[in-house]
C-alpha positions as CSV (number, residue, x, y, z in Angstrom):
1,X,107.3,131.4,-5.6
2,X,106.1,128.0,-5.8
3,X,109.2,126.2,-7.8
4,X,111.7,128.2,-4.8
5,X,109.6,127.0,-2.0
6,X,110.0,123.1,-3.8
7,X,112.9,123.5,-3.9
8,X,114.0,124.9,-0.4
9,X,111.9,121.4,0.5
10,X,114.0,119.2,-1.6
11,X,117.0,120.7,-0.4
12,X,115.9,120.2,3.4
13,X,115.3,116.4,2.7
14,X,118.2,116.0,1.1
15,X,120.4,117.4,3.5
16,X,118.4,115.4,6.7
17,X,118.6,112.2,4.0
18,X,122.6,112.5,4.3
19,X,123.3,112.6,7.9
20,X,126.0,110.4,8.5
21,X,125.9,107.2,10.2
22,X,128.8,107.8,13.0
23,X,126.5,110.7,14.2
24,X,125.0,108.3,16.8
25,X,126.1,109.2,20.9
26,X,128.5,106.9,22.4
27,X,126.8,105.0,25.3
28,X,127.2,106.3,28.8
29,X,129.7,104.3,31.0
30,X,128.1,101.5,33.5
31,X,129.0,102.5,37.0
32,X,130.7,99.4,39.0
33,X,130.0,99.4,42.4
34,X,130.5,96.4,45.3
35,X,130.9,96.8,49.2
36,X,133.5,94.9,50.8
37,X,132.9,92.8,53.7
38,X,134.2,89.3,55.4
39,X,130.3,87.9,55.2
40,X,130.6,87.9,51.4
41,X,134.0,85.6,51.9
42,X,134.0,81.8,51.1
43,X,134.0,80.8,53.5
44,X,132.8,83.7,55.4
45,X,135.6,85.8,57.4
46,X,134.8,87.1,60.9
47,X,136.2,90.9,60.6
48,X,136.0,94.8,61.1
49,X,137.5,95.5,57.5
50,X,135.7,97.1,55.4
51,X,135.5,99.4,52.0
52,X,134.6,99.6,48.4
53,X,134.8,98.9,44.9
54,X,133.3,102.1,42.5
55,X,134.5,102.6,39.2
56,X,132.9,102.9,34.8
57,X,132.8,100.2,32.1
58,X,132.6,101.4,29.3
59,X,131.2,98.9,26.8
60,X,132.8,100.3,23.6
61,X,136.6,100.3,24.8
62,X,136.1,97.8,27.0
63,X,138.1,99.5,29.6
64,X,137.2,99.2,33.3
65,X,138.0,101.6,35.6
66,X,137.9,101.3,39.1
67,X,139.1,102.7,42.7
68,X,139.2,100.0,45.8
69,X,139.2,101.9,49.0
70,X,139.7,99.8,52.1
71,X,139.9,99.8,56.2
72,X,140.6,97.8,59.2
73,X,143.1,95.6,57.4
74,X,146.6,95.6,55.6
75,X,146.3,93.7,52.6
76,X,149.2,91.4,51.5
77,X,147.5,90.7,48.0
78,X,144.2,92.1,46.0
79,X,142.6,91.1,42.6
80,X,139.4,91.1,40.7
81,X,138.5,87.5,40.4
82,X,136.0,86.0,37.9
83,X,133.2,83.9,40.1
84,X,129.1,84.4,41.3
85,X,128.7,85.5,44.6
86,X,128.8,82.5,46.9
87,X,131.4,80.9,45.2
88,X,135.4,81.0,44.1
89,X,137.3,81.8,40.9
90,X,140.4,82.7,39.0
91,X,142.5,86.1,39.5
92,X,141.6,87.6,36.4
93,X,143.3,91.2,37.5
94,X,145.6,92.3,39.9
95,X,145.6,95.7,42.0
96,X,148.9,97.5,41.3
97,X,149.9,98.2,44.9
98,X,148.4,97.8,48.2
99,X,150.1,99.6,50.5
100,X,147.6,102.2,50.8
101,X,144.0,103.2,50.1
102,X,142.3,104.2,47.5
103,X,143.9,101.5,45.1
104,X,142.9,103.1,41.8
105,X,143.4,101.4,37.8
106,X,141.8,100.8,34.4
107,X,142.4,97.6,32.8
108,X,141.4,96.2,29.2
109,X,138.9,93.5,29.4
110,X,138.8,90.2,28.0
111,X,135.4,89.0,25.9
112,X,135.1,86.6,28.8
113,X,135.9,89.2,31.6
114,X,132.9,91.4,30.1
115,X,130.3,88.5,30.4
116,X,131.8,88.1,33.7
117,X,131.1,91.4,34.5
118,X,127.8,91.9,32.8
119,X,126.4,89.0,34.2
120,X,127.5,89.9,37.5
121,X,130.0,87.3,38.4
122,X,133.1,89.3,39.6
123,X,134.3,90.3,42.5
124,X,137.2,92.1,44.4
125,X,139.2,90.2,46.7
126,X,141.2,91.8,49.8
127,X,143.9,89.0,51.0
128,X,146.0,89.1,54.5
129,X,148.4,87.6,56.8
130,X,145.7,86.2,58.7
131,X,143.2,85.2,55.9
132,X,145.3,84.1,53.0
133,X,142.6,83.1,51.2
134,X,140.8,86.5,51.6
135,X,140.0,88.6,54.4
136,X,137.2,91.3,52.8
137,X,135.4,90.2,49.0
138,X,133.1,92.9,47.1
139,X,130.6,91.3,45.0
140,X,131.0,93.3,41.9
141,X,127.8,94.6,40.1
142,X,127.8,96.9,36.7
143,X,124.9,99.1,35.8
């Protein structure tokens, strides 16, 4: 009985010895999230707009996700820009339509846009008529 319960053992290890590599999970998505509001403008906006950014990153397709919903205003341009909150930066995406909300996409990111992202310098701009240089910014944060 010995030698068969060897080797049951020797088969076990065996078998947990060659579990394949690409067995590991994929990591969960990051959830995006930013609040829209004319204080977070540069310079700051005086306004009643409001509304969100919420969306996924997902770090191993690099795809981002995302659904801006917005209020209060009629937007005659939106993007994602590349920047740390207090400060400006380069249109890195642009919303596919504005003329209503929710504005939803996904979009492949850059190596760049990622560190952007990661490091919390991004965020989502809401332009009009009567703040061309942005009416409503979310400060964009991934966890």
């Amino acid at each position: 009985m010995k030698p068969l319960l060897l080797a049951a053992l020797a088969a076990l290890t065996l078998a947990t010895a060659c579990k394949k590599d690409n067995d590991a999970t994929t990591p969960a998505p990051l959830q995006v999230t930013g609040t829209f509001s004319g204080a977070n403008e540069v310079p700051a906006v005086t306004t009643s707009a409001t509304g969100n950014v919420n969306g996924t990153y997902s770090k191993t397709t690099k795809i981002l996700s995302y659904t801006v919903t917005y209020a209060g205003l009629t937007p005659t341009m939106g993007h994602f820009h590349t920047g740390a909150p207090g400060a400006t930066g380069p249109v890195v995406i642009t919303f596919p339509y504005l003329a209503y909300s929710p504005i939803t996409g996904s979009t492949l990111l850059s190596q760049a846009q990622e560190d952007a992202l990661l490091a919390g310098n991004m965020y989502a701009n809401l332009h009009t008529a009567t703040n061309t240089g942005g009416e409503i910014r979310a400060n964009v944060v991934a966890k």
